[in-house]
C-alpha positions in Angstrom: 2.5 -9.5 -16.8 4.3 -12.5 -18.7 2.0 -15.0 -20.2 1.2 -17.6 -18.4 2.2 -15.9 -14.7 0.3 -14.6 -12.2 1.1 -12.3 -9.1 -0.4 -13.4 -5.9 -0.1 -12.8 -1.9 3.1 -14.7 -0.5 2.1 -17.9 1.8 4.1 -19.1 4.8 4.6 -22.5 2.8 6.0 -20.3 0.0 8.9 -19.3 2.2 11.1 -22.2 1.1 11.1 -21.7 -2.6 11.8 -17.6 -1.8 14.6 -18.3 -0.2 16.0 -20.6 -2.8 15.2 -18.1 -5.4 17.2 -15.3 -3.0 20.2 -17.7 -3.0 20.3 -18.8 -7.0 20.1 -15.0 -7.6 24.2 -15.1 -6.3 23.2 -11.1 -6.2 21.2 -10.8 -3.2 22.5 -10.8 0.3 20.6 -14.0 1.3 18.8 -14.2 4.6 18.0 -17.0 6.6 15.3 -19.7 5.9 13.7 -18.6 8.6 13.6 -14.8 8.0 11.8 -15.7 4.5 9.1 -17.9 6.4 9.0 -14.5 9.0 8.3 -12.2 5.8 5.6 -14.4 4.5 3.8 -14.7 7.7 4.5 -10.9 8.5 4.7 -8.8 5.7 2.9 -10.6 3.3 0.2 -7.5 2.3 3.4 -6.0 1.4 4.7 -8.1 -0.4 4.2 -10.2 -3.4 5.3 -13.8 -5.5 4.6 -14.5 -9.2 3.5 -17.8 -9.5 3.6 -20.4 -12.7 0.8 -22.5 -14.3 1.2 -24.9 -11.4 1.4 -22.0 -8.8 5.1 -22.7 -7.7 6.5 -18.7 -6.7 9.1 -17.9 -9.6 9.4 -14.7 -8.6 9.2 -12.4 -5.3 9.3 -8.9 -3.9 9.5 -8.4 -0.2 8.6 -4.9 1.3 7.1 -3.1 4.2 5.6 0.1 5.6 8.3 2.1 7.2 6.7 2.8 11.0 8.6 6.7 10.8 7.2 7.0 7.1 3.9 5.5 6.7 3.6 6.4 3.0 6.8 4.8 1.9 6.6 1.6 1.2 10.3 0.0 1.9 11.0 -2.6 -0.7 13.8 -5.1 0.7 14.1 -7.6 -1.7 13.6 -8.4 -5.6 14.3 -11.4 -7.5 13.5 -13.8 -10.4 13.5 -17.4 -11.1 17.0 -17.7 -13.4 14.3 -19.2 -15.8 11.8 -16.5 -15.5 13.9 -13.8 -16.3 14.6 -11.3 -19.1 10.5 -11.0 -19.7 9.6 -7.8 -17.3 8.6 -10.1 -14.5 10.7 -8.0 -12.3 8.8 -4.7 -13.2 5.3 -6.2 -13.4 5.8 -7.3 -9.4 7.1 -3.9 -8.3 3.8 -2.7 -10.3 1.6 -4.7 -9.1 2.8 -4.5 -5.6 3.0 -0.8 -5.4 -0.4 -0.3 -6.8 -2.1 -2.5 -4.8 0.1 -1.1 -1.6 -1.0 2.1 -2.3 -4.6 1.0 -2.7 -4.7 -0.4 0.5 -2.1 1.6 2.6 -2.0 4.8 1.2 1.8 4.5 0.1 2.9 7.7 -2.0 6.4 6.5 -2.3 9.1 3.6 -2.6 12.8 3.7 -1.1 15.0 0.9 -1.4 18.7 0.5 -1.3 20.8 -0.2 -4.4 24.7 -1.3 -3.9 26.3 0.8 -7.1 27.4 -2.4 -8.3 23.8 -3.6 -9.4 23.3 -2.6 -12.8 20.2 -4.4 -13.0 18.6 -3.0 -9.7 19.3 0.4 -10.8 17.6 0.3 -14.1 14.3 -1.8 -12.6 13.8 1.2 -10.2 14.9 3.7 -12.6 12.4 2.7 -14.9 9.9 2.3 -12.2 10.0 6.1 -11.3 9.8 6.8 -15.2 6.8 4.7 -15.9 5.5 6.4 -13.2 6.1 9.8 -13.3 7.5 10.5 -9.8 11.1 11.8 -9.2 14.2 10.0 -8.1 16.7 11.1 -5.3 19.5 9.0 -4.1 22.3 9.2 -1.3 24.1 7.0 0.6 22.3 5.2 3.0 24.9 3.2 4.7 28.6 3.3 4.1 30.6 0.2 3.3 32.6 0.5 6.6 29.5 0.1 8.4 28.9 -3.5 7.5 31.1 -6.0 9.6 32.2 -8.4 7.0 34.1 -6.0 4.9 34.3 -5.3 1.2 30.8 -4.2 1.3 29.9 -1.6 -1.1 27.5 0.9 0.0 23.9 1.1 -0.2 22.6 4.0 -1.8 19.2 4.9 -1.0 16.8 5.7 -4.1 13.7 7.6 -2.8 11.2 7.5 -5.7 7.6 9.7 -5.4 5.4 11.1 -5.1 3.9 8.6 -7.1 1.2 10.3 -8.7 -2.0 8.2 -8.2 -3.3 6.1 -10.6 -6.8 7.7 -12.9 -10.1 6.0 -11.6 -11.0 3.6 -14.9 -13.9 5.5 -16.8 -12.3 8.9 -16.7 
């Protein structure tokens, strides 16, 4: 974890600056102000914010438990504070969240989409399944032709796990 950060549950009141981190990102598809609030409330033992010295959120990941998969833990969104980034906050959220996920879900596995265009999405989940140990598979989730605004490339679905489980401290 960089110095000075520390990962935390995501508040309803932390909604706001989520959103505005989503829409600085200019790589994420943004969602409404509303929606943000929504995962907070909803999903926030799924999900997680890095927080600063004066506990502002410079950092988020949003996820869920997929109901048809209940092991797989779905992560939707990942981004970093323009000021935050370049110092593995991105990977030490997707850590932390998955390992304490797993703890309290049971989750054996990640999928999340990837448009082939994101270079740096690609190699934060890459490196994820390497750290961990645990195989990749992608295919195409959703074809560009299915999205209504056009000129969407496709999302390609990255199925990482099993993620071996972590070694009990001591042993």
């Amino acid at each position: 974890m960089p110095e000075g950060l520390k990962l935390d549950v995501p508040r309803v009141e932390d909604g706001a600056a989520i959103w505005r981190i989503a829409r600085d990102s200019r790589t994420l598809d943004l969602n409404s102000s509303y929606s943000y609030l929504l995962w907070c409330r909803d999903f926030a033992a799924t999900s997680v914010v890095a927080r600063d010295g004066d506990g502002e959120p410079v950092g988020f990941v949003t996820g869920y438990v997929r109901p048809q998969r209940p092991r797989t833990l779905v992560v939707w969104q990942v981004a970093v504070d323009h000021g935050q980034r370049g110092r593995g906050l991105a990977a030490a959220m997707l850590d932390g969240l998955t390992a304490r996920v797993a703890e309290e879900f049971g989750i054996d596995g990640i999928e999340t989409t990837i448009t082939p265009d994101n270079t740096a999405s690609n190699r934060l989940f890459t490196s994820y399944a390497r750290r961990h140990g645990a195989p990749v598979r992608r295919e195409v989730l959703f074809d560009g032709v299915l999205f209504p605004e056009g000129g969407h490339e496709p999302e390609v679905l990255y199925r990482i796990g099993p993620i071996p489980a972590p070694v009990p401290a001591g042993r």
